[in-house]
C-alpha positions in Angstrom: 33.1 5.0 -27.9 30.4 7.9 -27.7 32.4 10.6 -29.5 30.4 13.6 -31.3 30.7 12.1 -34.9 28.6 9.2 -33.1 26.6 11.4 -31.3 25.8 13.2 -34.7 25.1 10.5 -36.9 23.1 8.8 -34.3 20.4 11.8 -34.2 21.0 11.7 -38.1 20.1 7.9 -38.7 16.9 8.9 -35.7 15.5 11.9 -37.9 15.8 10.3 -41.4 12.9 9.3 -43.6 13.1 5.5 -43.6 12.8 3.7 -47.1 11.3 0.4 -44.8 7.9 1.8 -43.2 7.6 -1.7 -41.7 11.0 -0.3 -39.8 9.1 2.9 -38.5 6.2 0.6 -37.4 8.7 -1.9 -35.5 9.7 1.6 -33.8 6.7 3.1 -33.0 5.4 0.0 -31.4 9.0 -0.7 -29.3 8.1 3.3 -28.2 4.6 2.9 -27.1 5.5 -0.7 -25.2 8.1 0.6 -23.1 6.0 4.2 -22.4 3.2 1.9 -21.6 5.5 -0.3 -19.0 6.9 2.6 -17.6 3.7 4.6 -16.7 2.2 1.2 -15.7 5.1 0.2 -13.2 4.9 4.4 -12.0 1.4 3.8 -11.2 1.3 0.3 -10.0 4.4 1.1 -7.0 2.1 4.6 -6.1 -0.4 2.6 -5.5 1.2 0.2 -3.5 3.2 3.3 -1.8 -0.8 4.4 -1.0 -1.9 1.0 0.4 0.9 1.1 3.0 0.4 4.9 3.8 -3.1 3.8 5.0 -2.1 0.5 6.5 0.2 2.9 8.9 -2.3 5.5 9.1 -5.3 3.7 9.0 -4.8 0.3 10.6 -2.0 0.6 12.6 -2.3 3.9 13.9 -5.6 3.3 15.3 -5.1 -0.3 16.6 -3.3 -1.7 19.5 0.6 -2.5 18.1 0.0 -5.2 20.8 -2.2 -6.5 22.9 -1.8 -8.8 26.4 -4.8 -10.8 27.8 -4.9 -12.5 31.5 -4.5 -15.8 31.5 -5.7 -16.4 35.1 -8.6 -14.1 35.5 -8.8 -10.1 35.8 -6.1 -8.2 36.7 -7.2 -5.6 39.7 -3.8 -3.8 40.0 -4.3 -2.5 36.5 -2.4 0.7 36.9 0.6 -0.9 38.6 0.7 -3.0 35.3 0.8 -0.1 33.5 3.2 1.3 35.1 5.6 -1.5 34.4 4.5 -2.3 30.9 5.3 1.2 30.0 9.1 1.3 31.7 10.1 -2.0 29.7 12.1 -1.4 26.4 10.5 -0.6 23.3 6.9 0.3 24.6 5.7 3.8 24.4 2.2 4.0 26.1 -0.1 1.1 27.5 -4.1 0.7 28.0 -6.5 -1.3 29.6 -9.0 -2.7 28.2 -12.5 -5.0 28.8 -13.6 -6.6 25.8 -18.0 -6.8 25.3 -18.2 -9.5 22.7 -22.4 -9.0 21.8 -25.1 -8.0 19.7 -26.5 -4.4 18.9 -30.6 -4.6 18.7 -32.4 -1.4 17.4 -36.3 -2.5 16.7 -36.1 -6.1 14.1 -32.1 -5.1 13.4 -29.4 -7.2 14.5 -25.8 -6.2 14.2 -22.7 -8.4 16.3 -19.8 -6.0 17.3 -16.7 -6.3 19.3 -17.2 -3.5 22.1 -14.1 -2.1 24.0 -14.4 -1.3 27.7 -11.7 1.4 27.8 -9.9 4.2 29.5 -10.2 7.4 27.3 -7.3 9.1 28.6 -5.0 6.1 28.1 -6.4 4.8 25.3 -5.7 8.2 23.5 -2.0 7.3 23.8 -2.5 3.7 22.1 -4.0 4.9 19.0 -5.3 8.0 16.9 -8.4 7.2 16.7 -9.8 10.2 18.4 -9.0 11.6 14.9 -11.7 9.9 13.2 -14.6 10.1 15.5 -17.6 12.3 14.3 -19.0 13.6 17.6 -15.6 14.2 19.5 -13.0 12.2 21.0 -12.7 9.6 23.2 -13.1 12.3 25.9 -17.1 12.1 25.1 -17.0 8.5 27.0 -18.1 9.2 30.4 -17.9 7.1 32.9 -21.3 5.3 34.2 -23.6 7.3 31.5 -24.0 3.8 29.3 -22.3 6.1 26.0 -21.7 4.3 23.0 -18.7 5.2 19.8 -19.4 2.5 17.0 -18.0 2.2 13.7 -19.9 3.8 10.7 -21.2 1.1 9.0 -22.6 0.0 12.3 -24.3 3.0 12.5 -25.9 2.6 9.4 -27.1 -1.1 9.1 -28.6 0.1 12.4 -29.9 3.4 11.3 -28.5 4.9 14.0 -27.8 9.0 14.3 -25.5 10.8 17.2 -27.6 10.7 20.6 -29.7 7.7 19.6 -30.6 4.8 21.7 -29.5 1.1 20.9 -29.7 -1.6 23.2 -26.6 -4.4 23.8 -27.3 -8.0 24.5 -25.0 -9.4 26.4 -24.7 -13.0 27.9 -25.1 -13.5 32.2 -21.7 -12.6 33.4 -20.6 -16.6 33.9 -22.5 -18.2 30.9 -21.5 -19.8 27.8 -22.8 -18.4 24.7 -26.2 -16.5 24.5 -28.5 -19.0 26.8 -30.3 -16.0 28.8 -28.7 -12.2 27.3 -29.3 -9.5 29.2 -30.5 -6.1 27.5 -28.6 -3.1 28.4 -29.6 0.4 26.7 -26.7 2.7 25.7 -26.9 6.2 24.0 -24.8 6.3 20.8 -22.1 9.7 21.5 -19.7 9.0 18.8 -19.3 7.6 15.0 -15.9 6.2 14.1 -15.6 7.2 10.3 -12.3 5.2 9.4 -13.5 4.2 5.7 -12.8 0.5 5.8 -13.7 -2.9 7.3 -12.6 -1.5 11.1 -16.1 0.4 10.8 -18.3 -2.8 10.7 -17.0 -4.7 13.9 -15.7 -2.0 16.2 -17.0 0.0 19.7 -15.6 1.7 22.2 -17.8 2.2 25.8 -16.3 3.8 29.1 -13.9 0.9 30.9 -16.2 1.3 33.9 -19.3 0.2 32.2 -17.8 -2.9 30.9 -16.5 -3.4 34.3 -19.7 -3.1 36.2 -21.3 -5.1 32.6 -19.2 -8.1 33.9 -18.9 -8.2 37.4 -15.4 -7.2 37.3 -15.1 -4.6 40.1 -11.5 -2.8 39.7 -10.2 -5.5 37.2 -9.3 -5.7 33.9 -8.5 -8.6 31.0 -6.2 -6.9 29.2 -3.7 -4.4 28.2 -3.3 -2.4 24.7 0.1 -1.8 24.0 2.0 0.9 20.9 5.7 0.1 20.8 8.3 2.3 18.9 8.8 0.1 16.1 5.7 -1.7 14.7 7.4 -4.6 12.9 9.0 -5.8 16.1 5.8 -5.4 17.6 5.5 -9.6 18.7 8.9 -9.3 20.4 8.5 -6.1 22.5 4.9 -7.5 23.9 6.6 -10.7 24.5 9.2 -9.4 26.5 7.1 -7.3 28.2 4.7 -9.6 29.0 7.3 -12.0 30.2 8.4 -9.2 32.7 5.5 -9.3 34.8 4.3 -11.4 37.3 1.2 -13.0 36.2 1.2 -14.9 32.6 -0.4 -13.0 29.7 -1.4 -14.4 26.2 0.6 -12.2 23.5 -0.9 -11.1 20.2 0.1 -8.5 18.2 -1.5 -6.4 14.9 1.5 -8.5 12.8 -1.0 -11.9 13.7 -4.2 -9.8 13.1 -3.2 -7.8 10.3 0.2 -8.5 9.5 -1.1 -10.7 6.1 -2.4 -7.3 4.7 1.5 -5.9 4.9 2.6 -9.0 3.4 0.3 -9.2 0.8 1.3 -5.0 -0.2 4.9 -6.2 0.0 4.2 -9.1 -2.5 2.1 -7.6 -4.7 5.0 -4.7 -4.7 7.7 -7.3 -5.5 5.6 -9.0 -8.5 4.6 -6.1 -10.2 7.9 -4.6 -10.3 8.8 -7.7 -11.6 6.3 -8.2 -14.1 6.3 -5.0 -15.5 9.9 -4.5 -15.6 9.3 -8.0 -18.2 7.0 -6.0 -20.2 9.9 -3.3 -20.5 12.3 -5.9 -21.1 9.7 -6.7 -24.1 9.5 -3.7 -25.3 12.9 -2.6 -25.1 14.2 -5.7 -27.1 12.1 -4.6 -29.7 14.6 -2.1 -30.0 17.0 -5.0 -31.2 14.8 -5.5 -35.0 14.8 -2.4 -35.2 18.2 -2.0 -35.4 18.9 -4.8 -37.4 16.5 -3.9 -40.0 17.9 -0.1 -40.2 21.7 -1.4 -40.1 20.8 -3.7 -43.3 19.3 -0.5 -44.2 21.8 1.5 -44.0 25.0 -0.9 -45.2 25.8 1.7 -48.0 26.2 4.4 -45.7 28.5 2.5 -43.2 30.6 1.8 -46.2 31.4 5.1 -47.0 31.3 5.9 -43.4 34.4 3.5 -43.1 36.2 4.4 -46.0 36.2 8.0 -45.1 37.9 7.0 -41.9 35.1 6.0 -39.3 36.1 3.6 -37.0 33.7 0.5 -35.7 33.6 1.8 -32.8 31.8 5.2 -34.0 29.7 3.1 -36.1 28.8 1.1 -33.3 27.9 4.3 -31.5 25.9 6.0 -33.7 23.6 3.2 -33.3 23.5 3.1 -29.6 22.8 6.6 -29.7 20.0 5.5 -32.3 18.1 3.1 -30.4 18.7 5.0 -27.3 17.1 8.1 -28.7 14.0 6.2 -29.3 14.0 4.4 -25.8 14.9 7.9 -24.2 11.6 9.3 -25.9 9.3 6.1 -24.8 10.8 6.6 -21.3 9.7 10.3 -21.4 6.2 9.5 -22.1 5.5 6.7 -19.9 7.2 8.8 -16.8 5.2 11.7 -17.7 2.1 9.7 -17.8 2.3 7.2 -14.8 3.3 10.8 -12.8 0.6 12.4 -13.9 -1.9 9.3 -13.4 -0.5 8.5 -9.9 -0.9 11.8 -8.3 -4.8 11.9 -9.6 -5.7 7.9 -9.6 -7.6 8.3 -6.5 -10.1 11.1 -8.1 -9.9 8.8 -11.4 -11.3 5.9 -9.5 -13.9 7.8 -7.0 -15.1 9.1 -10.9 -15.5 6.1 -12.3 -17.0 4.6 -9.2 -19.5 7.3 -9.5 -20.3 6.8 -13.1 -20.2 3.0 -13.4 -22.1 2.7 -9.8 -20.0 -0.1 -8.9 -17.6 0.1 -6.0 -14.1 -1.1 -6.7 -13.4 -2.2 -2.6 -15.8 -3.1 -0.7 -15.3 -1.7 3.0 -16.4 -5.4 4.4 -14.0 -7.1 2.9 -11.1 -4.6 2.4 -9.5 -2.4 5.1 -10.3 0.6 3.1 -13.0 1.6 0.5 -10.9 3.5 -1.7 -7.9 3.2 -3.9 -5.3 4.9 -2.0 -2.3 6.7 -4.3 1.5 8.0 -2.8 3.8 9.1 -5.5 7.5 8.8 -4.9 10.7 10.8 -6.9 13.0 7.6 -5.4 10.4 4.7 -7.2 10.5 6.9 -10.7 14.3 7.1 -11.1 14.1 3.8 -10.1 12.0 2.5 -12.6 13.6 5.4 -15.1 17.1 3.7 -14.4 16.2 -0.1 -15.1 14.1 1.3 -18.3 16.9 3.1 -20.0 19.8 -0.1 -18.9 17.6 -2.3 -20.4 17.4 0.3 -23.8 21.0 0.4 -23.4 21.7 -3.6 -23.2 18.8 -4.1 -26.1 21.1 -1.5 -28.6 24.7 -3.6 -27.9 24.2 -6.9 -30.7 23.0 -4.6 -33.8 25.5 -1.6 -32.5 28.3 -4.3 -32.6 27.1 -6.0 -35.8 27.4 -2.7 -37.4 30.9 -2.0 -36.4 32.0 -5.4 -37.9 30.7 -4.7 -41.1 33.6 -4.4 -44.0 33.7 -1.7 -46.7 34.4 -4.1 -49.6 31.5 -6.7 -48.4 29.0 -3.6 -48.4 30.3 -2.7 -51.4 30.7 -5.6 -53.6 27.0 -6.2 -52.5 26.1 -3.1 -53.9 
């Protein structure tokens, strides 16, 4: 089908000067519609490719995979349950933890916060947090000293700075709710800078200060828990909570924050979808084209086929035609939604800056920015299904021209 007289008089019928501008305008437009959807769905699946990167490296490298609670009261063996938690299949390091549900009080501010009593050098094998705490690691948590890490936005409702005072109200260990709190005064040693809505609940204090804040002696509530493979997270804590001997309640980050991987993978599925419409558009714009210029070019084909061209060259040089143009649309949009998506982070902290108005807001979104991760494997993607769509948009008029007979063009010239 694609021999080189087809080839040629493809690229010829693509460089000549139409008669029909409306023909060159049909063109331009099917060129700019399918560079448009191309760029779009480029930047669109690097975004979403961004959004995930910091759901792993954000989220779910910095909270529990999993997470057991007692069920019948503290646990005082805590390190024999460790120890078994971390022998069952599929679990890689395990924590203890103590939650302090309260309320932070610095002069007239309030600020709730869900406190952590936990084990620095255990808890530095659950999570990377350490990573993002201005001040030092966990290791800064001594135990007994009343220390303090909160989240950044925590810090600043409060006004807080590093080595500040800020006192906890906490209910009587045994009460309901916040009948009689008791005021305890802890020294802030560490500011946990993650960039999202993690910053305006967490803390982290020393697991023997929440013990002695509740009465708990040597015992724990609960265990952290990172397994090998976070999206079976709920079944490796359930089967390793069902191997010990006292019963736990099982959650896992898939419960807590599992919607916001959903929501990336759906948002990922419709986009592609609904730009890939838009090319589909575009492309098919491809089909008047090539109407109009076969209708245009009747006269040629005639003389084309009595020279000795066969329909299947005619047909040909018109795939090559409308190819040619969907080939140069697909070169713009992929340089364009490559160039955007590796730089749409800077775009959007500039236009933050100049507009004033913050895209995410870090209290309602996990992160405050818009995150960006260009992939080669999503362009030739998206390159692929552009160009068969170009392809399948050139077959009618391609195979209308090749059925064309000399004597009709003729006789109606």
């Amino acid at each position: 089908m694609f021999r080189p007289l087809s080839l040629f008089l493809g690229w010829r019928f693509s460089r000549a000067k139409r008669r029909n501008r409306f023909i060159s305008f049909i063109s331009a437009a099917s060129i700019m519609g399918i560079a448009i959807g191309v760029g779009a769905l480029i930047l669109g699946l690097s975004a979403m490719n961004g959004f995930q990167r910091e759901l792993e490296q954000r989220i779910l490298a910095v909270i529990p995979h999993g997470q057991l609670t007692t069920a019948q009261g503290p646990v005082d063996n805590w390190r024999g349950v460790v120890a078994q938690l971390t022998s069952a299949p599929g679990i890689v390091a395990a924590s203890p933890h103590v939650p302090l549900d309260g309320l932070l009080s610095r002069g007239a501010k309030l600020k709730a916060v869900q406190l952590q009593g936990i084990e620095p050098g255990l808890e530095g094998q659950i999570s990377d947090l350490s990573a993002f705490i201005q001040g030092g690691g966990f290791d800064v948590l001594q135990p007994g000293a009343r220390q303090l890490i909160l989240g950044q936005a925590i810090a600043q409702q409060l006004g807080l700075a590093l080595g500040d005072s800020v006192s906890l109200l906490l209910p009587a260990p045994g009460e309901q709710g916040f009948g009689s709190p008791q005021r305890h005064s802890f020294t802030l040693v560490g500011i946990l800078a993650l960039g999202g809505q993690l910053d305006t609940v967490l803390g982290y204090t020393h697991l023997e200060d929440a013990q002695q804040l509740r009465e708990l002696g040597e015992g724990v509530t609960g265990f952290h828990i990172k397994v090998d493979d976070v999206l079976t997270a709920d079944a490796l804590t359930m089967n390793a909570a069902m191997a010990l001997p006292s019963p736990y309640y099982v959650d896992s980050w898939m419960r807590s924050q599992g919607n916001i991987y959903r929501d990336i993978q759906l948002v990922r599925t419709l986009m592609y979808v609904v730009l890939l419409l838009v090319m589909a558009v575009a492309s098919f714009n491809i089909v008047s084209t090539l109407v109009m210029a076969v209708n245009e070019k009747k006269g040629d084909i005639a003389i084309l086929k009595t020279m000795g061209a066969g329909p299947w060259q005619i047909r040909g040089a018109f795939v090559v035609q409308g190819m040619l143009n969907g080939v140069f649309g697909v070169l713009i949009g992929t340089l364009l939604g490559v160039l955007l998506s590796r730089e749409l982070s800077a775009l959007i902290r500039w236009y933050e800056s100049v507009s004033g108005h913050q895209l995410l807001n870090p209290e309602i979104y996990f992160i405050d920015f818009i995150p960006t991760e260009f992939h080669w494997a999503d362009m030739w993607l998206v390159v692929g299904a552009a160009l068969l769509l170009i392809f399948v948009a050139t077959l009618y008029p391609a195979w209308r021209a090749g059925r064309l007979l000399p004597s009709q063009l003729l006789g109606e010239a």
